[in-house]
N, C-alpha and C positions, 0 to 999 in steps of 0.2 A: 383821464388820469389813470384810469383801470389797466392801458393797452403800456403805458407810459411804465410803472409798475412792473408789472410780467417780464419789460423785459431788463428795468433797472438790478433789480435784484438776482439777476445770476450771475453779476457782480460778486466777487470774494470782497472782505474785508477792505481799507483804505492801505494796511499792513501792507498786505503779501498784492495787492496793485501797484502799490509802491517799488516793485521791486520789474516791474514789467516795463518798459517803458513805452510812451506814448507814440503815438507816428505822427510825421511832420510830413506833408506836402505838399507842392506847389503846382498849381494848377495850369494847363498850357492848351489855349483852344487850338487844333488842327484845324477843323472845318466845324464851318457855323452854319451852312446851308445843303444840308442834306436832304433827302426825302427820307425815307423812313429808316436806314441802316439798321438791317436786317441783321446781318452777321457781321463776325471780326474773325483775324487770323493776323499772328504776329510771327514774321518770319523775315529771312532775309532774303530780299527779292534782288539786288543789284549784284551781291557778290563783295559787299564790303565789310564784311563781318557785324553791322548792326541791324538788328531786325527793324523790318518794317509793317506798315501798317496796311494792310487789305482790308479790304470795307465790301462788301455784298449789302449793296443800296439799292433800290425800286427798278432802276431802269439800267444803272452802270455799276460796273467791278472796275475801281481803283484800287491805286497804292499813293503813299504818302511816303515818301523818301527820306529818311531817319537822317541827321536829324534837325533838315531844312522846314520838313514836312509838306517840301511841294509837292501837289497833289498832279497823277497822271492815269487815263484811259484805258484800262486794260477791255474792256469788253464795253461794248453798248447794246443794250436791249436783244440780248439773246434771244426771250421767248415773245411773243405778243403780254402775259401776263408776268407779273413781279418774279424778281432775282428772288432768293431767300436764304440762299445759306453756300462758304465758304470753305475750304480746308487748303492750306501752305503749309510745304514742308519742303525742305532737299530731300528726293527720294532717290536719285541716280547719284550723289557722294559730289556735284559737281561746285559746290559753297553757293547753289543759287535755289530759291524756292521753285517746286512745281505749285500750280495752282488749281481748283477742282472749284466748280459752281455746280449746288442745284437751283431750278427756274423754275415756271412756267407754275405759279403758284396758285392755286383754287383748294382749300381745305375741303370744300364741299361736292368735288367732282373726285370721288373717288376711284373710278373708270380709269377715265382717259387725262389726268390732268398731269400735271411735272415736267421736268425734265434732265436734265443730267449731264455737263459736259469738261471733258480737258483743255486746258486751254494753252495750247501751245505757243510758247514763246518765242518773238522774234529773237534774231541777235542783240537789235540796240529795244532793251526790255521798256522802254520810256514809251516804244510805239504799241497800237493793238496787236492782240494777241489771238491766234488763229483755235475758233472752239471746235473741236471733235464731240462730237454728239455720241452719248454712250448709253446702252439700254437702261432704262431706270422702271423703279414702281412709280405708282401714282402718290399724289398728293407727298412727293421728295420735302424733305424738309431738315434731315440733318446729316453732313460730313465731317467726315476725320479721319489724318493720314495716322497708318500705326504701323510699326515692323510684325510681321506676324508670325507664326511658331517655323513658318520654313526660313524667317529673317532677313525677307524681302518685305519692302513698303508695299504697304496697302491701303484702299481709300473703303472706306466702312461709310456703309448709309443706312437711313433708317427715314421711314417715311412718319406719314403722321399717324395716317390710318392704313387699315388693312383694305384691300380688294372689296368693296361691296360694304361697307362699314356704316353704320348709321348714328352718326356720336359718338362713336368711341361705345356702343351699348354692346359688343360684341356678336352682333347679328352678320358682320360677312367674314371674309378672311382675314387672316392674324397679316399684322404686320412681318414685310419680309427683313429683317436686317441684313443687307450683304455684305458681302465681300468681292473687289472689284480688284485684280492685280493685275498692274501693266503690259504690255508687252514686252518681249525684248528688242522688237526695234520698233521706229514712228507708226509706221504703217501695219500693224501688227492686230492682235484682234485680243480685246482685252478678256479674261476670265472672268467671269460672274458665279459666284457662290451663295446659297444661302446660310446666312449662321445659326438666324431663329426666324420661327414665326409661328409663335405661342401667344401675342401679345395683338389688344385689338386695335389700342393710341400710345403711341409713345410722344417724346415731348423733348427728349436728349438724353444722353447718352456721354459717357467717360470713361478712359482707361484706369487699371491699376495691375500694381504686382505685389498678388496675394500670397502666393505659394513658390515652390523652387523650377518651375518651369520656365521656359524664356518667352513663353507666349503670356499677356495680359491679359486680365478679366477684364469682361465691358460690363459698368455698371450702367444699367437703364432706365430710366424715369419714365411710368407709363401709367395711363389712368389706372389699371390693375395693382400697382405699387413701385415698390420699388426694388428690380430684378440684377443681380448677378449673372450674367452666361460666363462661365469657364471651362475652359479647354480641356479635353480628356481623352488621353492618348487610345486609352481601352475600348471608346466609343467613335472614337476619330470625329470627335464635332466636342459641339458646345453645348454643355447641363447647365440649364437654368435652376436656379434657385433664389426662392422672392425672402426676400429680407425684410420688407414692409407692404402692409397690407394694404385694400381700397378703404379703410374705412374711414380713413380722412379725407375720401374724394382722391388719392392718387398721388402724383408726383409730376411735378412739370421741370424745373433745372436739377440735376446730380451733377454733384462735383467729388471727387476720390480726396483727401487731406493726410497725412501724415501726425500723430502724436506723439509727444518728447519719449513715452516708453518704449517706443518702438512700434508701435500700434498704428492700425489705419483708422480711419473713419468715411462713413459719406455721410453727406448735408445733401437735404433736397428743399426744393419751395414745395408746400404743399397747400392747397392741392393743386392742380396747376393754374398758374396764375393767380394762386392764391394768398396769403394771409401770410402762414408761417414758414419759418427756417426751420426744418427740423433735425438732428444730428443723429447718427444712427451708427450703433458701436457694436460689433461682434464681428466674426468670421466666417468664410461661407465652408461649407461643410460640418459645423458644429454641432449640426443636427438640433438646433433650440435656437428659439424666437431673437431677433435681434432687438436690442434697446433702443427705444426711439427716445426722444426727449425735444422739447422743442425750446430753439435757443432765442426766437423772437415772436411774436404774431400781432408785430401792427405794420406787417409789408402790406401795401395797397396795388396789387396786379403783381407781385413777384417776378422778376424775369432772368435778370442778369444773375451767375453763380461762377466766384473761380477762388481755388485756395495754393495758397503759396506763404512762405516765408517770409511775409515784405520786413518784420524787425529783428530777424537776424537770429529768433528763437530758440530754431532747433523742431520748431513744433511749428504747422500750419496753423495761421488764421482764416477766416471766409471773409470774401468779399462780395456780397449781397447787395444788388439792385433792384429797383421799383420804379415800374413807368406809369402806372394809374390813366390806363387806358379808358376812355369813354367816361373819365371822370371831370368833374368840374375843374379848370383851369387855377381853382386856390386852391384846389387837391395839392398838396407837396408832394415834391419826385424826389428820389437820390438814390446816396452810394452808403452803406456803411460797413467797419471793419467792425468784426467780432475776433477777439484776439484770448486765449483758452492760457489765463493767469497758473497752470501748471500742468506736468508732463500728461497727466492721467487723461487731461480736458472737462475735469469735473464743474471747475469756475472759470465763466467767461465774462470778459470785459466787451459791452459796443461804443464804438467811438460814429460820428456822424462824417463821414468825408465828403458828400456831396450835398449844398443845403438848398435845393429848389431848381439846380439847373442841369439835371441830366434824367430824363427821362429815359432810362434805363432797357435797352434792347437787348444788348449783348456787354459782355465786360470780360477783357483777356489780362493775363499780368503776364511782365518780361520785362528783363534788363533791359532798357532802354541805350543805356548814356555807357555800359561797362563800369559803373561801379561798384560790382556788387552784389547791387540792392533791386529788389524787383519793384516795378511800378508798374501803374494801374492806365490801361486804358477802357477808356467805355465810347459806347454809341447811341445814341439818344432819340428815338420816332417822335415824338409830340415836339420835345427841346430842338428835332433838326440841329443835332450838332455830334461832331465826334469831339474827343478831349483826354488828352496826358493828365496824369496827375504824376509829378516825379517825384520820387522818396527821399526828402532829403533830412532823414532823422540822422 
């Protein structure tokens, strides 16, 4: 009743709820039989102006074909050890996604484990798709396409641990974040950059645009807390700046939001894989302590994190997942929308959208259907299922 509490009452009044409206969706299995779906990425893989759904599963990289949702083969069994993370984007302007996997997954082999690759598209993209193997760190475990301050796409990664790392205790090398920018032709030899490696576990990572530059901030989620790197022309790199401290054990999902006054915010699960949602409002360079505030803590294994618009606000809500790993089977899994009843985000509403059948891996939003409205997909490791929820408020 205690956990049930904490997080009823940062509820505003019945009034000024009244005045938000609820969210309606309906639920649409893709796939019921996955192995553990690791990562998501929603993008438009065919070329038909609807994004699609890419899945970084245990052994194979599919897509799901919007919005039939038949499911097809992009990759099988890359490494001898697990797929684990995804990034699609059109990066050459041509309306069709590239696609990027990291592999070869061991948390505890921080030497020699990971791996890394592009994966080149046939013409008829329904067939497999040809992986180019590209330098990686060890223990690979997070991607993402971003434009980057020259306004060329780039594939950003971030391992888990550093070089020599023994839990995340800081005892060998920091985690390297890079920066991997294509070639300009197939056969070409990609650039590799470091951004940071201050950090000794990260856990993911998110863009945002903080300031008047056209390069983004990457906000970082790392046992250390939770870090800002931003671009700085005077240093020709990236200045970190930590916004939240280890003392809650750290940060395992960051997700960047948007508020009605114009304001940003990030949410992270703390600590990772942990308990609460916590919300964290300030700016970086401000020179003073960012506000944290925690908007739930009865998540059980926290995992999935994504904010978006889905009621039409004006102001992000969080969509927050829980897979309750290594828990008993009447442990309850789900999704819920936490939804900020005014512009400031001072009072928030939680609404429950998933009620025991999505054990919560990853979770992406995107217009689905073009109406509009953005909807919710997730991927589920214990539930073995992926799933639409379409927004039909």
């Amino acid at each position: 009743m205690r956990a049930f509490l904490a997080t009823f009452l940062l509820a505003a009044t019945p009034a000024v709820a009244a005045d938000v409206p609820l969210p309606k969706f309906r639920a649409v299995n893709v796939d019921t039989n996955i192995a553990i779906g690791y990562g998501l990425a929603l993008a438009d893989v065919d070329g038909d102006r609807r994004p699609d759904i890419v899945l970084c599963d245990k052994n194979h990289v599919v897509w799901y074909r919007n919005p039939s949702w038949e499911k097809f083969v992009i990759a099988e069994k890359l490494t001898e050890l697990d797929h684990v993370c995804v990034a699609a984007a059109d990066i050459d302007g041509d309306g069709k996604a590239e696609i990027a996997v990291g592999a070869g997954w061991n948390p505890g082999d921080t030497q020699n484990s990971g791996a890394l690759f592009f994966l080149r598209p046939p013409a008829d993209r329904t067939q497999r798709w040809t992986p180019v193997k590209l330098p990686h760190e060890p223990t690979m475990h997070r991607i993402r396409w971003v434009k980057d301050w020259q306004g060329r796409m780039s594939l950003i990664s971030a391992p888990l641990h550093g070089r020599g790392n023994d839990s995340g205790k800081g005892t060998g090398a920091g985690v390297k974040i890079q920066r991997y920018r294509p070639p300009e032709t197939p056969d070409g030899e990609w650039q590799v950059d470091t951004l940071n490696d201050q950090l000794h576990k990260t856990h993911n990572f998110d863009f945002v645009q903080w300031d008047d530059d056209e390069t983004k901030e990457i906000a970082v989620a790392a046992k250390e807390g939770v870090f800002v790197l931003n671009w700085s022309r005077e240093q020709n790199g990236y200045v970190s700046e930590q916004v939240g401290s280890d003392e809650n054990g750290g940060c395992g999902e960051v997700r960047a939001g948007r508020l009605g006054n114009g304001g940003t915010f990030l949410c992270a699960v703390s600590p990772m894989h942990g308990n609460q949602l916590a919300l964290f409002s300030g700016k970086p360079g401000a020179g003073k302590p960012w506000n944290r505030r925690v908007l739930d803590d009865t998540l059980i294994d926290g995992h999935g994190l994504a904010c978006g618009d889905l009621l039409g606000l004006g102001r992000d809500q969080i969509v927050v997942g829980w897979r309750a790993m290594g828990r008993p089977r009447s442990v309850k899994v789900g999704l819920k929308l936490l939804t900020p009843l005014d512009a400031e985000g001072t009072e928030w509403r939680t609404t429950l959208i998933d009620d025991d059948t999505m054990a919560c891996e990853d979770v992406q939003l995107a217009d689905l259907n073009g109406d509009g409205k953005l909807d919710i997909v997730a991927a589920g490791r214990a539930t073995k299922n992926v799933k639409v929820w379409l927004n039909e408020r």
